[in-house]
C-alpha positions in Angstrom: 139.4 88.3 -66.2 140.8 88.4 -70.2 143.3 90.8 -70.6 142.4 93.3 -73.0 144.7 95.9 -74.9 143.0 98.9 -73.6 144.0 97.8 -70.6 147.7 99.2 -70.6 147.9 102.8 -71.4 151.4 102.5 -72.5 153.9 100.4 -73.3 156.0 100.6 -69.7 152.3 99.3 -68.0 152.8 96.1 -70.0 156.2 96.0 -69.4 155.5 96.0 -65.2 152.4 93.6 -65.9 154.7 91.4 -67.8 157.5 91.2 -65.2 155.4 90.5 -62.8 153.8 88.0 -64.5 157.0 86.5 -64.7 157.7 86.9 -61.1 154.2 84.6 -60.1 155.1 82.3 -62.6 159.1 81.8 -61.7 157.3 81.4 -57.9 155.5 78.9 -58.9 157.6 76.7 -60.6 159.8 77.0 -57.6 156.9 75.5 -55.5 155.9 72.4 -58.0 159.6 71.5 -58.1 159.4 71.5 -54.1 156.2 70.1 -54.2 157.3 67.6 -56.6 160.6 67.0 -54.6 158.0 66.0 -51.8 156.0 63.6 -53.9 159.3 61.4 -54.8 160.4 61.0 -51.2 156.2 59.8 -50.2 156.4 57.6 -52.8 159.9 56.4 -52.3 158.9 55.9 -48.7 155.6 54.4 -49.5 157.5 52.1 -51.2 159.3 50.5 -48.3 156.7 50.1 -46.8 154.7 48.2 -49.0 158.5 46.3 -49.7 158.6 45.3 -45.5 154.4 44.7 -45.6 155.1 42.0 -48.1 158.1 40.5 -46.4 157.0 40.5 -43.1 152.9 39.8 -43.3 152.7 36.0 -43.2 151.9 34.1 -46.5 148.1 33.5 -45.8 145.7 33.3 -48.3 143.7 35.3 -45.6 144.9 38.2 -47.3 144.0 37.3 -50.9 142.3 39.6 -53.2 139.5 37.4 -53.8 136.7 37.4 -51.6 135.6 33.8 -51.7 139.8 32.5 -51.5 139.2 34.7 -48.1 136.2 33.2 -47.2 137.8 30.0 -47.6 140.2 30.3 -45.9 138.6 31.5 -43.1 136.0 28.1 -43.2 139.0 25.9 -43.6 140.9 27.4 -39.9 137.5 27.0 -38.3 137.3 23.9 -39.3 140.4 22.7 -38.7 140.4 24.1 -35.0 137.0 22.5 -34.1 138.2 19.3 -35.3 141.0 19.6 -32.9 139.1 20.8 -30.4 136.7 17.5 -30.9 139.4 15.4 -30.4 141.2 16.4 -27.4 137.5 16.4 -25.7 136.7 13.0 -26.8 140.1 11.4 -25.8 139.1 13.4 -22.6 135.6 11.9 -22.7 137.0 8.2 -23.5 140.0 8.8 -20.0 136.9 10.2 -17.5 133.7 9.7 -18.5 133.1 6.6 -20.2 135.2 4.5 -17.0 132.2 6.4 -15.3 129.1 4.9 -17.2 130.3 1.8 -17.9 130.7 1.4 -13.9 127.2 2.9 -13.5 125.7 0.8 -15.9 127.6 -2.0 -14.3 125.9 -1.5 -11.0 122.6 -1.4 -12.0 120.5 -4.5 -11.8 119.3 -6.9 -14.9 121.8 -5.5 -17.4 125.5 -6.4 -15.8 126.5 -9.7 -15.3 
């Protein structure tokens, strides 16, 4: 709603509507300075944690920006755990199983000795 000059009817009317424009305005610039006050401390706080995130979070490139570095990543651990997996059931294989066949195959006629 503009204000218009008609609107006061005398000079003490503007005087009250001034002051207490003043007043809302004095308000709030009290509550943006609190307000503001508040933002500082977030961000000061938001900055230790980001500060202890880094320093703590492992240096992985599972938590690279990149999608595919990721995805990488994540190929490369899978690989690298079924290849150990592989070899321990192999050399478990080689120490149970194979003693096994080779005495079966042993025992069966025409093909031993």
């Amino acid at each position: 709603m503009p204000i218009s000059p008609t609107q006061f009817k005398n000079m003490n009317d503007l005087i009250v509507f001034l002051n207490d424009l003043e007043a809302k305005v004095n308000v709030l610039e009290e509550q943006n300075m609190i307000l503001r006050n508040s933002l500082d401390e977030m961000a000061d706080k938001n900055r230790g944690l980001v500060d202890f995130l880094k320093e703590s979070w492992p240096k992985t490139s599972l938590f690279h920006r990149s999608f595919w570095v990721r995805a990488l990543t994540v190929f490369g651990y899978n690989f690298v755990i079924n290849l150990i997996l592989s070899v321990i059931l192999f050399i478990l294989y080689l120490l149970l199983l194979a003693p096994m066949v080779a005495s079966l195959l042993g025992q069966m006629p025409g093909l031993g000795q």
